[in-house]
C-alpha positions as CSV (number, residue, x, y, z in Angstrom):
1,X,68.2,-35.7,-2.1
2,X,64.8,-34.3,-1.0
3,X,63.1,-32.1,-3.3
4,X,62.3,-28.5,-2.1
5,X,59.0,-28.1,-0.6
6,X,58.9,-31.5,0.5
7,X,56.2,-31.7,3.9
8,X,55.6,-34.0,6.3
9,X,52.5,-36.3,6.4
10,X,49.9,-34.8,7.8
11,X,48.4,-36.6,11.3
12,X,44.4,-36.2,11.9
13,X,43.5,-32.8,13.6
14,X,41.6,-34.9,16.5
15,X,43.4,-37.8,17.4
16,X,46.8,-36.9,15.9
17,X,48.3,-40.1,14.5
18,X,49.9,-40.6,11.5
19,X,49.1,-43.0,8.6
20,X,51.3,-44.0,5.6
21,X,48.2,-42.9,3.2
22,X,47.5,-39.0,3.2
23,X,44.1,-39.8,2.6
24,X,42.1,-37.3,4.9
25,X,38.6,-35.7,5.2
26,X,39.2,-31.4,5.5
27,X,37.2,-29.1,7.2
28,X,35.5,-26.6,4.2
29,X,35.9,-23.9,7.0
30,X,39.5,-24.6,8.8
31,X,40.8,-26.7,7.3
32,X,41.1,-28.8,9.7
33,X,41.6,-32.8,8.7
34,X,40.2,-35.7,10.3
35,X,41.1,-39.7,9.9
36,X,37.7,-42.2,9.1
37,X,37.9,-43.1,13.4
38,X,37.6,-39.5,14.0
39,X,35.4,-38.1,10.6
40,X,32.1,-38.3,12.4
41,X,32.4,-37.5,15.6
42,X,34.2,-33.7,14.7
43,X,31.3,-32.9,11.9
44,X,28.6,-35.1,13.4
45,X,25.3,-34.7,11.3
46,X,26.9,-32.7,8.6
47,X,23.9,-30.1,8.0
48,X,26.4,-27.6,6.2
49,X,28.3,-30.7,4.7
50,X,31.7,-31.0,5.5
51,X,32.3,-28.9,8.6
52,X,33.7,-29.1,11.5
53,X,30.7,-28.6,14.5
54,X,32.6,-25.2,15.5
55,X,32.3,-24.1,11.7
56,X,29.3,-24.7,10.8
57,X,27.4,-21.2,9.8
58,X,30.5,-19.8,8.4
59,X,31.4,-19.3,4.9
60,X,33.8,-21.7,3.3
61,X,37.2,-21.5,2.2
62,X,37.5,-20.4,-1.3
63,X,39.9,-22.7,-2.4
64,X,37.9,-25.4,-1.5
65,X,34.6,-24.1,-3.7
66,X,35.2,-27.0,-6.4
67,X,34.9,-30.2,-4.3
68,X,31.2,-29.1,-3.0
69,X,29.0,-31.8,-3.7
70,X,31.6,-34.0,-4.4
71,X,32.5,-37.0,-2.3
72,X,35.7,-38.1,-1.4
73,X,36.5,-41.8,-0.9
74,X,37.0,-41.5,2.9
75,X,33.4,-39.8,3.4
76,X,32.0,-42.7,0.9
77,X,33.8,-45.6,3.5
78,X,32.3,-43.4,6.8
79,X,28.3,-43.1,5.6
80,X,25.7,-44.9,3.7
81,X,25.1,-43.7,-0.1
82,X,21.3,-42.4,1.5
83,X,23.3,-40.3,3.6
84,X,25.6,-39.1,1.1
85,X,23.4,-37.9,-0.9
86,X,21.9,-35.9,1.5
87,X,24.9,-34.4,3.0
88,X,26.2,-33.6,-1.1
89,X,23.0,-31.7,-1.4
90,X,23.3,-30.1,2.2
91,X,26.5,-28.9,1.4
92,X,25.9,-27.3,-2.7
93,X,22.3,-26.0,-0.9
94,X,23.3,-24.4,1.9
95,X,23.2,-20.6,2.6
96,X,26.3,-20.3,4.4
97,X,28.2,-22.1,1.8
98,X,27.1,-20.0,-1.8
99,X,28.8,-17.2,-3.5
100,X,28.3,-13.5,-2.8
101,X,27.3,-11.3,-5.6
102,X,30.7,-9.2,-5.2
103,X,32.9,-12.3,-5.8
104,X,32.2,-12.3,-9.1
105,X,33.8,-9.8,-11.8
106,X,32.3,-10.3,-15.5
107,X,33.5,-8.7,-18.2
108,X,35.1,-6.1,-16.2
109,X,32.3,-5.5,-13.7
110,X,30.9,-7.1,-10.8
111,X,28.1,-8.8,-10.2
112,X,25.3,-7.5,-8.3
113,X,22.7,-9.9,-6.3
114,X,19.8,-10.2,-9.0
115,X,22.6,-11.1,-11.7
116,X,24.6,-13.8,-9.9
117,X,20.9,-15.2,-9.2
118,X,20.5,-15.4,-12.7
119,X,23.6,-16.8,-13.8
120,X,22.6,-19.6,-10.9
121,X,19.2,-20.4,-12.3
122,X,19.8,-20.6,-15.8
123,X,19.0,-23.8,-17.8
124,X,22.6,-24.2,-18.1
125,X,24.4,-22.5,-15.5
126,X,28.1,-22.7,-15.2
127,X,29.6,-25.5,-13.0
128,X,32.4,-25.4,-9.7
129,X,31.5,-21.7,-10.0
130,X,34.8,-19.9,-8.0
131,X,35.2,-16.0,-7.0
132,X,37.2,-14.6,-9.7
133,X,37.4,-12.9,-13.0
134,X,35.6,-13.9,-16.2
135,X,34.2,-13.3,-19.5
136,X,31.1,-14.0,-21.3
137,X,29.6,-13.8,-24.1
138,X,26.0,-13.0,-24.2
139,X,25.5,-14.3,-28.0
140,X,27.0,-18.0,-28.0
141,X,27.0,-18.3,-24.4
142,X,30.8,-19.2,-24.3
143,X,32.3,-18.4,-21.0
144,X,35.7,-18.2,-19.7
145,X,38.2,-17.0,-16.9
146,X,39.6,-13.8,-17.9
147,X,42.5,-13.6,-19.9
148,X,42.0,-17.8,-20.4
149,X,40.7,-19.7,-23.6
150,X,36.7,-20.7,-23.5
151,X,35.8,-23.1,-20.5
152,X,32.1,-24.0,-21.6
153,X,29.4,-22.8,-22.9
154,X,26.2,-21.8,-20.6
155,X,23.1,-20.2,-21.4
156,X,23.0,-17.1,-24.0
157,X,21.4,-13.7,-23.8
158,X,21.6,-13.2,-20.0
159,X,21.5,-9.6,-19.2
160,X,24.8,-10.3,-16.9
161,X,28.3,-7.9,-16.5
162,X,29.5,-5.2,-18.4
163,X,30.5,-5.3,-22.5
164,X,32.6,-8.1,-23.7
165,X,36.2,-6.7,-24.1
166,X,38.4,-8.0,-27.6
167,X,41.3,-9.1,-25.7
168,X,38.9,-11.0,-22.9
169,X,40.5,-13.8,-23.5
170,X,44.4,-12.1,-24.1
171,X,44.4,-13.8,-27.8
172,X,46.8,-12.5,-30.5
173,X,45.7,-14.6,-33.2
174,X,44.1,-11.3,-35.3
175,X,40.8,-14.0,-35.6
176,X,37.6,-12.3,-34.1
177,X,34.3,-14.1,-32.5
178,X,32.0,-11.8,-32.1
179,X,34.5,-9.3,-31.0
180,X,36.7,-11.6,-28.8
181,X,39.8,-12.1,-30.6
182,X,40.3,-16.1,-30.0
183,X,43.4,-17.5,-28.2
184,X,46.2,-19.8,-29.7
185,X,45.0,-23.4,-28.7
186,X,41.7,-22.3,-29.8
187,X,43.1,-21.5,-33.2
188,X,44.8,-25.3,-32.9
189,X,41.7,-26.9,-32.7
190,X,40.3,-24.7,-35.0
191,X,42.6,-25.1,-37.8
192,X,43.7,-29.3,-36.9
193,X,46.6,-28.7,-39.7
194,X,48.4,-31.9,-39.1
195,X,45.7,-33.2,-40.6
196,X,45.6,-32.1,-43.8
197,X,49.0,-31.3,-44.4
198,X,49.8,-27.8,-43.3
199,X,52.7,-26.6,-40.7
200,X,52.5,-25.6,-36.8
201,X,54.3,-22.6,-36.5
202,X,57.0,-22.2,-33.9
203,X,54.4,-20.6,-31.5
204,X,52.0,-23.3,-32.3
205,X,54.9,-26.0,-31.4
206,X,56.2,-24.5,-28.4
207,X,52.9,-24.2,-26.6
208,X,52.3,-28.0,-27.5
209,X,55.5,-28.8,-26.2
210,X,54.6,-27.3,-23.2
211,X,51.1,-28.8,-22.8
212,X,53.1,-32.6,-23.5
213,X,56.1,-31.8,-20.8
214,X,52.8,-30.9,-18.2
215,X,51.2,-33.8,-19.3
216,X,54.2,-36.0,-18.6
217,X,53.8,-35.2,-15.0
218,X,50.2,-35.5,-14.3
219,X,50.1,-39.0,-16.2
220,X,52.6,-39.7,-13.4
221,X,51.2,-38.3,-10.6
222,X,47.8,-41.2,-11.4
223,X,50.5,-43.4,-11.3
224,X,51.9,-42.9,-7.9
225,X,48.2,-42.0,-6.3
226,X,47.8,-45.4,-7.1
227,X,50.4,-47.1,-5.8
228,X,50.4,-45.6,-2.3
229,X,46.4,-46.9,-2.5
230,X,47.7,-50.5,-3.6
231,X,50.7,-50.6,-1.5
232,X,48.4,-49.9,1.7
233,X,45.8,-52.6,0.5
234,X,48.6,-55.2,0.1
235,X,50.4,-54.4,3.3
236,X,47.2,-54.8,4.7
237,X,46.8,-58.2,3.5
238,X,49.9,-59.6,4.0
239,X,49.9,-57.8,7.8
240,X,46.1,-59.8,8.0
241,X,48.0,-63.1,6.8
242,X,50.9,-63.0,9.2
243,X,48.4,-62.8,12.3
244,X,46.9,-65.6,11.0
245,X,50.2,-67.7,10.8
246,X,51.2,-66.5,14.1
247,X,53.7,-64.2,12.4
248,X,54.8,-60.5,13.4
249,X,56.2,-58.5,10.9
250,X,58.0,-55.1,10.8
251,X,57.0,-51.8,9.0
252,X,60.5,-52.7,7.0
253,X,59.7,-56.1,6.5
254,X,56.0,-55.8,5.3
255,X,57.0,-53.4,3.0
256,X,59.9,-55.2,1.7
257,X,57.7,-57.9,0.9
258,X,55.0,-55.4,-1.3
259,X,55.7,-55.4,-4.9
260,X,54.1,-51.8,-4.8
261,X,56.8,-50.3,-2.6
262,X,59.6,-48.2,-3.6
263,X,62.9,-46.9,-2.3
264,X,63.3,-43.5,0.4
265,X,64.4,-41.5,-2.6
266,X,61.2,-41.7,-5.2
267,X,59.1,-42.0,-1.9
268,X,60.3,-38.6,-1.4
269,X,59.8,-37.3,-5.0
270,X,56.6,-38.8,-4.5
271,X,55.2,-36.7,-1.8
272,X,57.1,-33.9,-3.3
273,X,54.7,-34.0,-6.7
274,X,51.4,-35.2,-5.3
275,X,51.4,-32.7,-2.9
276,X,52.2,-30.3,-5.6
277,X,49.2,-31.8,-7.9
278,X,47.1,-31.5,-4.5
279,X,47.7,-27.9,-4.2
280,X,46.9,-27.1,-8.2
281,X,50.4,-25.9,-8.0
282,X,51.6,-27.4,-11.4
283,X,52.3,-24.7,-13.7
284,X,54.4,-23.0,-11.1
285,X,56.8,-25.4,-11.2
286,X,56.9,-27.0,-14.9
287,X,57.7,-26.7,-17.5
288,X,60.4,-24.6,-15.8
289,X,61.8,-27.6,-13.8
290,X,60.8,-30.4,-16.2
291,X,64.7,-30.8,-17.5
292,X,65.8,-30.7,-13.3
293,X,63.7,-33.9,-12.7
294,X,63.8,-35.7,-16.3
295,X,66.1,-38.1,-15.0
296,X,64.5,-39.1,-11.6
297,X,61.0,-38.9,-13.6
298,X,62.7,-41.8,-16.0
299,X,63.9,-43.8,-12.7
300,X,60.3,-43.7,-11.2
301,X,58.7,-44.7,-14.6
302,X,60.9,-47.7,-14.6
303,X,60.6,-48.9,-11.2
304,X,59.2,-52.5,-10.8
305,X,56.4,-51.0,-8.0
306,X,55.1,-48.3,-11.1
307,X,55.3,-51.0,-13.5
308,X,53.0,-53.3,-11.3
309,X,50.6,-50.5,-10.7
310,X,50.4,-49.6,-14.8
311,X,49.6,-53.2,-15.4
312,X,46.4,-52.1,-13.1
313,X,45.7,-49.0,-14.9
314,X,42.4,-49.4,-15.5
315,X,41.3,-49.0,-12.1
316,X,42.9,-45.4,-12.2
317,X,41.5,-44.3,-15.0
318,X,44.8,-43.3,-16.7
319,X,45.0,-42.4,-20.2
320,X,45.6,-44.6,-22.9
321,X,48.6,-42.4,-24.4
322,X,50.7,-41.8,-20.8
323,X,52.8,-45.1,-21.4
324,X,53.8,-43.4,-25.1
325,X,55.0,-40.4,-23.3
326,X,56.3,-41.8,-19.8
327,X,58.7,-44.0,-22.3
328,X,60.0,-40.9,-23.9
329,X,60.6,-38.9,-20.7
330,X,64.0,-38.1,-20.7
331,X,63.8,-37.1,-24.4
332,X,60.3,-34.7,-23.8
333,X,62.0,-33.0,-21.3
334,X,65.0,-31.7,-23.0
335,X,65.3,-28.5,-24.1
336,X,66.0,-29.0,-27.7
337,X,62.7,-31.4,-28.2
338,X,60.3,-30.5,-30.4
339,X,57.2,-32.7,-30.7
340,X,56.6,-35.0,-33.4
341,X,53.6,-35.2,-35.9
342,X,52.7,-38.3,-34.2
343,X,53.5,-36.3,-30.4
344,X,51.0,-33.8,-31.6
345,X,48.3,-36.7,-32.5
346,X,48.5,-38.4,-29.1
347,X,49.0,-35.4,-26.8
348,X,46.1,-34.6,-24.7
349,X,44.4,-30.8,-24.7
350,X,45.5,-30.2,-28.5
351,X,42.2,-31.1,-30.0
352,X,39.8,-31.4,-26.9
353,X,37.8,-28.5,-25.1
354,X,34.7,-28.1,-22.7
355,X,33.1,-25.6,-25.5
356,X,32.5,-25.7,-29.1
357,X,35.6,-25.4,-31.6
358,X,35.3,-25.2,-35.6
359,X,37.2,-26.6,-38.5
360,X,37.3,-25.9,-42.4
361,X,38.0,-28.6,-45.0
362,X,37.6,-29.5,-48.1
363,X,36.8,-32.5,-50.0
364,X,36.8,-34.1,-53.6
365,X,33.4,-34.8,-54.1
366,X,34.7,-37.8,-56.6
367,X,35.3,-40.6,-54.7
368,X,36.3,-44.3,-55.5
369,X,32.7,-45.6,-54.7
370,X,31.2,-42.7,-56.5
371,X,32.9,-42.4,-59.9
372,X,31.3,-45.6,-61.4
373,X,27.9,-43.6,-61.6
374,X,29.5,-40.8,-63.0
375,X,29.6,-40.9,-67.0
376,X,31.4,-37.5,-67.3
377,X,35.1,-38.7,-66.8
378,X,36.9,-36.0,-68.1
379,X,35.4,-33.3,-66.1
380,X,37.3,-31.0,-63.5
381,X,37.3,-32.5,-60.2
382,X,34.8,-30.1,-57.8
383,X,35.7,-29.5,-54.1
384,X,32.6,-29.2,-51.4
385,X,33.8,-27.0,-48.1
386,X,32.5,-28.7,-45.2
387,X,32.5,-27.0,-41.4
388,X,33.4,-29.7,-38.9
389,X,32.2,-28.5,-35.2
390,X,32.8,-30.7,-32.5
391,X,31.4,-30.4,-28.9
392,X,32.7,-32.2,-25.8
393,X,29.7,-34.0,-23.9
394,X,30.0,-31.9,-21.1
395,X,29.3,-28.7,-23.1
396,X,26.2,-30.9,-24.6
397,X,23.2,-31.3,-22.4
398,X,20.0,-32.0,-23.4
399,X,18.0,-28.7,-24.7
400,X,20.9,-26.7,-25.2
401,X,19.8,-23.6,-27.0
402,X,22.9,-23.7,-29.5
403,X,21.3,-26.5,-31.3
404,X,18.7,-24.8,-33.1
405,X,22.1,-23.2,-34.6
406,X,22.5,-26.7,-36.3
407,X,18.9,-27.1,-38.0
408,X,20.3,-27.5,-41.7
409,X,23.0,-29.9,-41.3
410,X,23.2,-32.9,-43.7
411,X,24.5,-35.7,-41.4
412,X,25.5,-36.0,-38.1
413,X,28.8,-37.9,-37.3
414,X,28.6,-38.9,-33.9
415,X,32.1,-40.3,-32.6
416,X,32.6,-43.0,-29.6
417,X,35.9,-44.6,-28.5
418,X,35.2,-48.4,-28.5
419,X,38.0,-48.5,-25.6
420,X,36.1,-46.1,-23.0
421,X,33.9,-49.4,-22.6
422,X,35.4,-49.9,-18.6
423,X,36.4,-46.1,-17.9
424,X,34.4,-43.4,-16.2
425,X,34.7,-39.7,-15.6
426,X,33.1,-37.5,-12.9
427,X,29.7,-36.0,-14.0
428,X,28.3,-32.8,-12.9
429,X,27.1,-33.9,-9.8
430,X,30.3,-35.4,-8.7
431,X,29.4,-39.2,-9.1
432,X,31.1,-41.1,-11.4
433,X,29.6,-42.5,-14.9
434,X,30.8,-45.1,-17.6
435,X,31.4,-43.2,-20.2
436,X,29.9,-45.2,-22.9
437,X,27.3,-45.5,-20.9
438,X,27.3,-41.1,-21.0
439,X,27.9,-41.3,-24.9
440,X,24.6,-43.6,-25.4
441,X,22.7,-40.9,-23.4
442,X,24.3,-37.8,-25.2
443,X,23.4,-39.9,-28.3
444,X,20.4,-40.7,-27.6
445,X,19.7,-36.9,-26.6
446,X,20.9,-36.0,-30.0
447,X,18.9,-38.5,-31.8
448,X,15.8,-36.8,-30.3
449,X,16.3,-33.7,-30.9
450,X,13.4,-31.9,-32.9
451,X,16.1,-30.1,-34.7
452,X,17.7,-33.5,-36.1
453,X,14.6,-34.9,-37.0
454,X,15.4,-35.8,-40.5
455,X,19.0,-35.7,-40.5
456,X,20.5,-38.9,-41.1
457,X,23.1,-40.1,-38.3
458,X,26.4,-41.9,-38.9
459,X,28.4,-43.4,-36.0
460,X,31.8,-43.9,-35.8
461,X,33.3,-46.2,-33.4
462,X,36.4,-45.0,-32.9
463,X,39.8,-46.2,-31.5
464,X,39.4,-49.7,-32.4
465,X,43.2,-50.9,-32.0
466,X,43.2,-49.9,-27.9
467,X,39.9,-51.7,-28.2
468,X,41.5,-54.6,-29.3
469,X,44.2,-54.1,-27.2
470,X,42.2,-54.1,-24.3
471,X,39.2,-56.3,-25.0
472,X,41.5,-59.3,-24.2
473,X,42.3,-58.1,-20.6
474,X,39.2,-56.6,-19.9
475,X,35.5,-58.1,-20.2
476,X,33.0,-56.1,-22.9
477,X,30.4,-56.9,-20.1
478,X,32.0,-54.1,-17.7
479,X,29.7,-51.6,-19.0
480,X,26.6,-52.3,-17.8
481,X,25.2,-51.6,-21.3
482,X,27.1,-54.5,-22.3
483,X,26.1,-57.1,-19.7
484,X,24.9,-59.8,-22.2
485,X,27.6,-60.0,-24.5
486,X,29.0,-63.9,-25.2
487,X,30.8,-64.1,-27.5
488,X,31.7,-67.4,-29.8
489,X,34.6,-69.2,-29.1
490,X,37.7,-69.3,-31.3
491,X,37.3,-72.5,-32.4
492,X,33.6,-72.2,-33.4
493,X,34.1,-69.0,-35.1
494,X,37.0,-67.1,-37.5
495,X,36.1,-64.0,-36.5
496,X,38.8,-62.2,-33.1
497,X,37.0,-61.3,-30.1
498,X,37.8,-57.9,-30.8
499,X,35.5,-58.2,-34.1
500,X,33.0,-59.7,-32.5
501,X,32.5,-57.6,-29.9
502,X,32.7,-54.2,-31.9
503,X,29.6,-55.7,-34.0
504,X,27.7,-56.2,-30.5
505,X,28.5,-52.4,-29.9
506,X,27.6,-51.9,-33.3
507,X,24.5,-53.6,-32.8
508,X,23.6,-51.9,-29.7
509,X,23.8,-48.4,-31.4
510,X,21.7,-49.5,-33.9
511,X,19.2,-51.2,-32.2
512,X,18.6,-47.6,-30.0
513,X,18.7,-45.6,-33.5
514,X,15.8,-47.6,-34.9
515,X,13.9,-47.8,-31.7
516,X,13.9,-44.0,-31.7
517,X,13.6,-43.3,-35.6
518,X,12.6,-46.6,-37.1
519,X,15.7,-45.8,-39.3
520,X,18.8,-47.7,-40.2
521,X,22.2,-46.2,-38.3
522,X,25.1,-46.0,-40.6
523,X,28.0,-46.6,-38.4
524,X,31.6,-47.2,-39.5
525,X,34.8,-48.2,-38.0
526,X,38.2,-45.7,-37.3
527,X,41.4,-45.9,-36.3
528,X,42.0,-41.6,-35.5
529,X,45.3,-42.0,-35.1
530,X,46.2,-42.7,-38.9
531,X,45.7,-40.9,-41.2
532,X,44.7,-43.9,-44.2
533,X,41.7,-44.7,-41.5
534,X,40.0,-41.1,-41.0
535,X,40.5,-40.4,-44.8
536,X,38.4,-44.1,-45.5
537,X,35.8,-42.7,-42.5
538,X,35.7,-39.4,-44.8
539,X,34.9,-41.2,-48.0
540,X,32.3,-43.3,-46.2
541,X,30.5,-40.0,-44.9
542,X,30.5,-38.7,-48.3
543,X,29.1,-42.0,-49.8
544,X,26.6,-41.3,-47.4
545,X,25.3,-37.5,-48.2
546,X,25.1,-38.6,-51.9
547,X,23.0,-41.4,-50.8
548,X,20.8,-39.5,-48.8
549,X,20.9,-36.8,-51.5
550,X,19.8,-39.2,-54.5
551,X,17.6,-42.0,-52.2
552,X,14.5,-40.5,-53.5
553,X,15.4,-41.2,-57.1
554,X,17.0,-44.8,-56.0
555,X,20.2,-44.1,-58.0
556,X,21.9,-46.7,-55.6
557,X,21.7,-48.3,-51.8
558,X,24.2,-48.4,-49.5
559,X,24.6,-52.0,-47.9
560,X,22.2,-52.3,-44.6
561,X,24.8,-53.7,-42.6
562,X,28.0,-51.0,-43.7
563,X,29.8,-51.3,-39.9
564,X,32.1,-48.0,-39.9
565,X,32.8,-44.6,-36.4
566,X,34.3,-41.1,-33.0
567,X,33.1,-37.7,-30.7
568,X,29.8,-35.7,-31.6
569,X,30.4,-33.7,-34.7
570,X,28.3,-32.3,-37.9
571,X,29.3,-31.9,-41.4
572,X,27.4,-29.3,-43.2
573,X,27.2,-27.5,-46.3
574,X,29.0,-24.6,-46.7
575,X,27.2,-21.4,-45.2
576,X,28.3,-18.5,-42.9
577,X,28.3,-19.7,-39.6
578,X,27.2,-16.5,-37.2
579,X,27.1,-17.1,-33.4
């Protein structure tokens, strides 16, 4: 059967022929969408970017607003990267293409011209601005769509919109942030019960259940992106090698051949959901319909062609937890599941953010390392609150303003997942970056900061079974970072590759802490996803305050070479935070 709102493939607007890949470049005007043969000669020069030559001076389709600047594969195969980067800047620059003052509604009022020009040219401006309705506010410089959790934060104190409303952000959580009563998921991250113990409540559960059953379909729509782009290269191939052996092959007998083909029915399940993940369509159809398609969602996930394509999935950038969930899919999409402790650990959006979030713990400040230099054995244990706040690195850029916030913390646990070593993510500007490659910058950033001057740094490299997982498959030196690791062979050496190469990354970070301080980096290893492994990172960190407290007095050393590390983060003592 063929899913509802199922669509034909759609041909190229100039010379109308078909292709089995949907890959096409659209007009930002019309809409109009044009094959690689045909891309140039319908926008020639490109001076508004991606127009059409019968568009160009008119304003550009709303919907369209977030791929400016961005290129697309098919535009990257047409030009040269000189002229890319020209056109990218034509098209973000351009008059025609920007956003009018009454587009924009903040904190119940729009904009007029002189505002939106501020909000532009601010230091940190907001990114893939759209026309819409948002909040802001003026003292933390958290933003967000109206009625929506935070989305990042941008510059403070500009003189932008009307008052900042308490339900901005439609929370019901009775929490306040300077006014703003905070939403549900922000609450989750705030709070990270699991943890440390404590219960979700039903709420709590069912929006997570509803974050992993969206999940499970995005994580599959990667999937079959990629295998419609691998299917065409091999056909391509094998079509290349028959001419050569004086062969002539059918459509159905190329295909048949092509481990990365699949039957009519998924085919047309396939087109169904991309074209629904095109169209940012999603949450209009699931979780609503996730129990409808469990079953043919299982039957794609265990097709041969989606198995071959997973073993590539480093080349799509797919997320180490989809095959954890993808396995589970008929299960997750019942309406009687209810996520798991370890569901809630390994689902995606439940402890990550563009903005800052805030957690309170406490600690024993006895530890197993510490209580041999304490003489006082029968005395009552004392508990030190500590305020974790965590940042994603695109909230984090160099000079933000909400760092002077952080001028009397005691140690800085910066956080890097060993296993990002080979994957990238799509910066600002729309190119793509390693992203160990970004977490050495934002690190280095940090380190340089006037405001952490004197504050002692401990890294921990985080996520070290996928790294070990993955360091077999997939060479260290694929970071460019990395480029020089050899490592020792087995036989000359005890130590796995995986060890070895998490010292060189060790190493690495070190090296760049003591060119920049003349310091030694404490930097430890983690496992996040158990719980023995972040409680051992924990006692580590405290080993490391007390050592930095007492190093004056020379009570003890820590070890030079103490290897231990996950995302940037600051334990501090406990004051009232006001932002």
């Amino acid at each position: 059967m063929v899913p509802r709102g199922y669509k034909e493939k759609r041909v190229c607007s100039r010379c109308g022929k078909k292709s089995r890949i949907k890959e096409r470049e659209a007009c930002l005007v019309c809409d109009a969408r044009y094959c690689s043969n045909c891309l140039l000669k319908a926008m020639g020069s490109m001076p508004e970017g991606r127009k059409c030559l019968s568009c160009i001076r008119f304003s550009i389709d709303e919907s369209k607003r977030s791929t400016l600047g961005k290129c697309s594969r098919i535009l990257a195969k047409v030009c040269s990267p000189f002229e890319i980067k020209q056109i990218m800047k034509a098209e973000k620059e351009c008059a025609a293409n920007q956003l009018r003052p009454g587009q924009l509604i903040m904190n119940g009022r729009s904009l007029m011209q002189e505002e939106l020009a501020e909000v532009l040219g601010c230091r940190i401006p907001p990114q893939n601005l759209k026309p819409g309705k948002y909040w802001y506010d003026k003292d933390s410089g958290l933003w967000g769509k109206e009625g929506e959790k935070p989305d990042r934060i941008i510059s403070s104190k500009l003189n932008i919109g009307g008052k900042l409303r308490g339900n901005a952000s439609k929370g019901k959580t009775d929490v306040h942030i300077n006014g703003r009563e905070i939403t549900n998921i922000e609450l989750l991250i705030l709070k990270a019960k699991f943890l440390y113990g404590n219960r979700f409540t039903s709420e709590d559960l069912q929006n997570i259940k509803i974050m992993i059953q969206s999940n499970l379909y995005k994580y599959l729509s990667i999937l079959l992106e990629g295998r419609e782009s691998f299917e065409e290269e091999t056909l391509m191939e094998n079509e290349t090698a028959s001419m050569n052996d004086g062969e002539s092959l059918s459509g159905v007998e190329a295909s048949q051949r092509c481990i990365y083909s699949i039957n009519q029915k998924l085919k047309h399940f396939s087109d169904w959901l991309l074209d629904i993940m095109a169209s940012g369509d999603l949450d209009n159809f699931f979780p609503a319909a996730t129990r409808e398609y469990a079953s043919i969602v299982d039957e794609v996930w265990k097709d041969d062609a989606i198995q071959e394509t997973y073993k590539r999935r480093e080349e799509l950038n797919l997320p180490d937890v989809a095959k954890y969930f993808l396995d589970q899919a008929v299960e997750i999409s019942s309406n009687e599941y209810e996520p798991s402790e370890r569901d809630i650990l390994y689902a995606e959006g439940v402890t990550q953010s563009n903005g800052l979030t805030f957690m309170d713990f406490c600690f024993d400040d006895i530890s197993p390392m510490s209580e041999i230099y304490n003489e006082d054995f029968d005395r009552q244990p004392s508990f030190t609150k500590y305020q974790l706040i965590r940042t994603s690195s695109k909230g984090l850029h160099e000079g933000c303003k909400w760092l002077q916030m952080f001028e009397d913390v005691r140690a800085i646990i910066f956080c890097v997942a060993l296993s990002d070593y080979d994957q990238v993510w799509a910066s600002g500007s729309g190119f793509l970056t390693n992203k160990m490659l970004a977490c050495r910058d934002l690190f280095e950033n940090l380190v340089r900061h006037p405001c952490f001057r004197d504050t002692p740094f401990v890294l921990l490299l985080n996520k070290y079974d996928a790294f070990e997982d993955k360091i077999n498959r997939v060479h260290l030196s694929t970071c460019e970072w990395f480029r020089d690791f050899s490592p020792l062979k087995a036989d000359h050496n005890n130590e796995t590759l995986a060890h070895q190469a998490y010292y060189y990354v060790a190493k690495k970070f070190k090296d760049l802490y003591s060119s920049i301080t003349g310091e030694k980096l404490f930097v430890w290893q983690a496992r996040a996803r158990e719980r023995a492994s972040v409680d051992e990172a924990f006692k580590y960190i405290r080993e490391v305050l007390k050592w930095d407290e007492e190093k004056d007095g020379n009570v003890y050393g820590i070890p030079e070479d103490s290897f231990y590390s996950t995302e940037a983060s600051s334990v501090m003592e406990p004051i009232e935070i006001r932002v």
